[in-house]
C-alpha positions as CSV (number, residue, x, y, z in Angstrom):
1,X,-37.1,3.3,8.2
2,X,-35.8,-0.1,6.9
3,X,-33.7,-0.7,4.3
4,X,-34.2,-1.7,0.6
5,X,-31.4,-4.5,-0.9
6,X,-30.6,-6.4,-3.7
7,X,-28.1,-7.2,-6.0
8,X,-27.9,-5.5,-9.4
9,X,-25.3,-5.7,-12.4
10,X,-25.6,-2.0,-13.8
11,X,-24.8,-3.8,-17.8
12,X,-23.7,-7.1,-19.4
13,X,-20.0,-5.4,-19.6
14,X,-19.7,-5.1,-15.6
15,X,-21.1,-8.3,-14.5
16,X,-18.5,-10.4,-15.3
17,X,-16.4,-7.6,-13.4
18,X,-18.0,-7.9,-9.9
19,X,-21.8,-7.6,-8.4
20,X,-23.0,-4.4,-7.3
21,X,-25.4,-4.3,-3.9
22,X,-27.7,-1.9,-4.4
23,X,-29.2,-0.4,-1.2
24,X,-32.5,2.2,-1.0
25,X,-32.5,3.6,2.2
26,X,-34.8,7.0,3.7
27,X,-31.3,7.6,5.8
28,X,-29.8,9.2,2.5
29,X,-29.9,12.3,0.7
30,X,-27.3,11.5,-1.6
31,X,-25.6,8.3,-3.1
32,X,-23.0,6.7,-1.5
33,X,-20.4,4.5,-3.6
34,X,-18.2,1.7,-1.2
35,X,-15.5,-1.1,-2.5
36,X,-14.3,-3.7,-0.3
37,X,-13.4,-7.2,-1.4
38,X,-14.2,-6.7,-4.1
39,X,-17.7,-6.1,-4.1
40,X,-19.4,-3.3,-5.1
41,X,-22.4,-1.5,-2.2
42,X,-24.1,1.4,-3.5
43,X,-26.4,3.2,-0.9
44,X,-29.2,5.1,-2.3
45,X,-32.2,7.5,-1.3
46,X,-35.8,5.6,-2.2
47,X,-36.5,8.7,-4.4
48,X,-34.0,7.8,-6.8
49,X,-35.0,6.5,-9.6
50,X,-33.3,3.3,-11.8
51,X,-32.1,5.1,-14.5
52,X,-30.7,7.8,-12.2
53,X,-28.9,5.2,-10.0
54,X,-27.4,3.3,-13.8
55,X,-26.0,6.5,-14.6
56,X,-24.0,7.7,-11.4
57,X,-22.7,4.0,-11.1
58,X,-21.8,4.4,-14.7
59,X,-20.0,7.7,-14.7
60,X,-18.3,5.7,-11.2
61,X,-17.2,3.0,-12.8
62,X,-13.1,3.9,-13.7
63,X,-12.9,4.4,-10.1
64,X,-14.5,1.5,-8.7
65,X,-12.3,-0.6,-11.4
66,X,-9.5,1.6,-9.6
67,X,-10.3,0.8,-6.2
68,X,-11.1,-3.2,-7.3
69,X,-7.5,-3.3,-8.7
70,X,-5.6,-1.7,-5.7
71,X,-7.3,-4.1,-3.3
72,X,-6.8,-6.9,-5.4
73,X,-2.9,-5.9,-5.1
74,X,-2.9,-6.2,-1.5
75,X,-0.8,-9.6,-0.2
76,X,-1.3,-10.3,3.8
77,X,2.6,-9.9,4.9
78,X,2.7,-10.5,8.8
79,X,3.7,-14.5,8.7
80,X,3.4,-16.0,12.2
81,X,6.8,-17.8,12.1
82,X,10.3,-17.6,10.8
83,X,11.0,-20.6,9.4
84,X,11.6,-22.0,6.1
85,X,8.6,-21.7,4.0
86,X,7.4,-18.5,5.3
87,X,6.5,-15.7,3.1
88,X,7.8,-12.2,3.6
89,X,7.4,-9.3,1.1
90,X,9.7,-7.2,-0.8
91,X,9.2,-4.5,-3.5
92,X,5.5,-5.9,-3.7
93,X,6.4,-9.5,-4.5
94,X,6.8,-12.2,-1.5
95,X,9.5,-14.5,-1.3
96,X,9.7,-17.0,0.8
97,X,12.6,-17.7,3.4
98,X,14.9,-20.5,2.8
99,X,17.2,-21.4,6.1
100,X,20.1,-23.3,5.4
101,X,22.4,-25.2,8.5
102,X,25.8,-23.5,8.7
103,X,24.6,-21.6,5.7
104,X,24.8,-17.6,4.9
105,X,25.8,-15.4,8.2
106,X,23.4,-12.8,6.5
107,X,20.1,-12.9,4.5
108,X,20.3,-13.1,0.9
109,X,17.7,-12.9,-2.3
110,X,19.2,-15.5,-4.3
111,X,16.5,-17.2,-7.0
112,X,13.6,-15.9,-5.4
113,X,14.2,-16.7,-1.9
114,X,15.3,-15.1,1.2
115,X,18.5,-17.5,2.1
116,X,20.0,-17.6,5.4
117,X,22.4,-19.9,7.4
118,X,21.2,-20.8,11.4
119,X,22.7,-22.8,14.0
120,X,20.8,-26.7,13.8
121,X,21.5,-26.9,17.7
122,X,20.1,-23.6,18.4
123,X,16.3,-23.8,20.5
124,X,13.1,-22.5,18.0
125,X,12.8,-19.8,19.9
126,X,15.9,-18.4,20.1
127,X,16.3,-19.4,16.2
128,X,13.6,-17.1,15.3
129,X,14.1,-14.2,17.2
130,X,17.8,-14.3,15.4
131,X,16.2,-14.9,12.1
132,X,13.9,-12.1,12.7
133,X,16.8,-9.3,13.1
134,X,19.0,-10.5,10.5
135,X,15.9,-10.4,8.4
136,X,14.5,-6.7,9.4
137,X,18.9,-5.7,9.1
138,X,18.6,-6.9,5.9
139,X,15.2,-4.9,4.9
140,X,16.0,-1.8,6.7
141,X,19.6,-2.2,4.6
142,X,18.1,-2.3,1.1
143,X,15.1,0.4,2.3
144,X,17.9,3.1,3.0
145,X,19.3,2.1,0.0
146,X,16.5,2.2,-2.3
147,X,14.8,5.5,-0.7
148,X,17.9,7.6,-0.8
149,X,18.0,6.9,-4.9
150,X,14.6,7.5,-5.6
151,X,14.5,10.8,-3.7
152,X,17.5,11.8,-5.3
153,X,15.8,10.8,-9.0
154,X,12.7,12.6,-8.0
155,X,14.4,15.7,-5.8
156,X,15.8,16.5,-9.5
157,X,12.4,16.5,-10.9
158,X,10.5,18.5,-8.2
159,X,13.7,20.9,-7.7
160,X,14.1,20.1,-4.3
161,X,16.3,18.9,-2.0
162,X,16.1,17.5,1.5
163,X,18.2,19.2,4.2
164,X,18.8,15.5,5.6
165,X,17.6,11.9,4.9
166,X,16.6,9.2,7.4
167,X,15.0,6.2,7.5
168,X,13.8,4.8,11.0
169,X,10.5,3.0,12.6
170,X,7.3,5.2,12.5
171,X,4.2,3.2,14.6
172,X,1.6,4.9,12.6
173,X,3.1,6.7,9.3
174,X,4.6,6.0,5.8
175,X,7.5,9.2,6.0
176,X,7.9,12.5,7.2
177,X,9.4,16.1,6.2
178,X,10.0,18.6,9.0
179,X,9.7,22.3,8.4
180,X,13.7,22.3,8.1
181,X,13.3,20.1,4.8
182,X,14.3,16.7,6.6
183,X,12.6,13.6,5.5
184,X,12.3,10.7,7.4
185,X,11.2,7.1,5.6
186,X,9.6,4.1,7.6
187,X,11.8,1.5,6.3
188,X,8.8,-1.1,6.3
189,X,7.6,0.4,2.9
190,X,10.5,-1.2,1.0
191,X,7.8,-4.0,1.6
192,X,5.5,-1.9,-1.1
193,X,5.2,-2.0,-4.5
194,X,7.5,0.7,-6.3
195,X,4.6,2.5,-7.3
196,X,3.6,2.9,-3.9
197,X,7.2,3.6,-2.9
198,X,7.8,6.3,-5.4
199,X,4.4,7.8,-4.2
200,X,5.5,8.5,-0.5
201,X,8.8,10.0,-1.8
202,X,7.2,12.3,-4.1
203,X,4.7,13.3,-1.1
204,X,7.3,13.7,0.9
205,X,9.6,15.8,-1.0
206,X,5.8,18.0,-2.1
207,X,5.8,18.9,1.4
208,X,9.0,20.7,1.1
209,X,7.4,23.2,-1.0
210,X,3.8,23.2,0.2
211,X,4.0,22.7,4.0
212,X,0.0,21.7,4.0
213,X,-2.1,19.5,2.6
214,X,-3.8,21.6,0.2
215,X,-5.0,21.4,-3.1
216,X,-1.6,23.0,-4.1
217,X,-0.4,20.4,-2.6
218,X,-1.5,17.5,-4.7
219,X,-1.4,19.0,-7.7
220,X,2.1,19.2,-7.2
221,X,2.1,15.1,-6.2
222,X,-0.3,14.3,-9.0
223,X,1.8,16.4,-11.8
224,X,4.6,13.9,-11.2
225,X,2.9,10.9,-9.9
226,X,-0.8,11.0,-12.2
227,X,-2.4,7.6,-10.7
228,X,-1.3,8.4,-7.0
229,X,-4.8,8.0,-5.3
230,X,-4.0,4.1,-6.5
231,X,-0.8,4.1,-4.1
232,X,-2.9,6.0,-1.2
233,X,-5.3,3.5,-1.7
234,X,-3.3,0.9,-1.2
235,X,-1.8,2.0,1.8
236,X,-5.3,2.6,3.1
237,X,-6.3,-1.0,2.7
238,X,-3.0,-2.7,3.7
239,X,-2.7,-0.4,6.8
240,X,0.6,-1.7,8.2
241,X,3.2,-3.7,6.6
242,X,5.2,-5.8,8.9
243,X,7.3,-9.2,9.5
């Protein structure tokens, strides 16, 4: 009942790409495909035979070079304090913070950096707590700003449009659309790239014609957005974004 595994390049052209762990195991019936970190672990049946294996991995190949690329897109974004130097994202990019004495009363992105003015004689703690609202004011400013015109642009497109608009804090989801046609945004994906962005509008806005998940459903998503199982699988890896 014990496993098989070694490391195999499937041809010349992939292994300069990244390795792929090849696994036999009397477990399987069928193969079984994984990406993370970009390494490749293919679990196999023992029956299987090497050509067999070469030619599934083959035919796999544009969508492990898919999945390689979203993860490889994936910046960590929770930085453990406010102060200057710290990196925070926006739009996909991070920028770092900049904090000036008696500087800005409000954040600005001025030459790739978040600036803002503090108080020298105020304690750290009480320094970053401050920084850390005028920070998420600031994000959850330019995310209501930035959803509301992309759901317009694509509620043209789709023919749809949403009975009201909101943009709040969600602990475990990307947006929302009620049966009414409301959509709600969390205003932590302005942290996304637009790619990823444009993805959760257009699945939102879907859902005010196909109430469901069905295959309906993401033909509708994939008509206007063709590469969205890249911006799902982004949001899959990154799981929250935060500061």
């Amino acid at each position: 009942m014990g496993l098989i595994e070694r490391t195999k390049i499937v041809s010349d052209d992939t292994s300069s790409e990244f390795p792929i762990n090849i696994i036999r195991t009397n477990r399987r019936k069928t193969i079984s495909i994984g990406v993370a970190e970009g390494k490749v672990r293919v679990l196999v049946p023992k029956r299987i035979s090497e050509k067999e294996i070469s030619q599934i991995i083959d035919k796999k190949l544009p969508w492990i070079r898919d999945k390689i690329r979203a993860q490889s897109q994936i910046i960590p974004v929770k930085p453990t304090e406010y102060v200057t130097g710290s990196n925070f994202m926006y739009l996909g990019k991070n920028y770092k913070l900049k904090l000036i004495t008696n500087g800005f009363e409000q954040v600005k992105l001025l030459n790739g950096c978040f600036v803002l003015g503090v108080n020298d004689c105020a304690k750290d703690n009480n320094q970053q707590n401050i920084v850390r609202e005028k920070l998420v004011d600031w994000y959850f400013r330019q995310s209501e700003k930035h959803l509301r015109k992309r759901t317009e642009f694509y509620g043209k497109i789709l023919g749809v449009e949403p009975k009201k608009i909101q943009v709040k804090q969600y602990k475990s989801r990307w947006g929302s659309c009620s049966a009414k046609g409301d959509i709600g945004y969390n205003w932590t994906i302005i942290m996304a790239p637009n790619h990823v962005i444009d993805y959760i509008v257009v699945h939102e806005l879907s859902h005010i014609l196909e109430h469901n998940h069905s295959p309906a459903f993401w033909l509708r998503v994939e008509g206007i957005i063709p590469n969205y199982k890249l911006s799902r699988d982004w949001l899959k890896n990154v799981r929250s974004l935060t500061i």
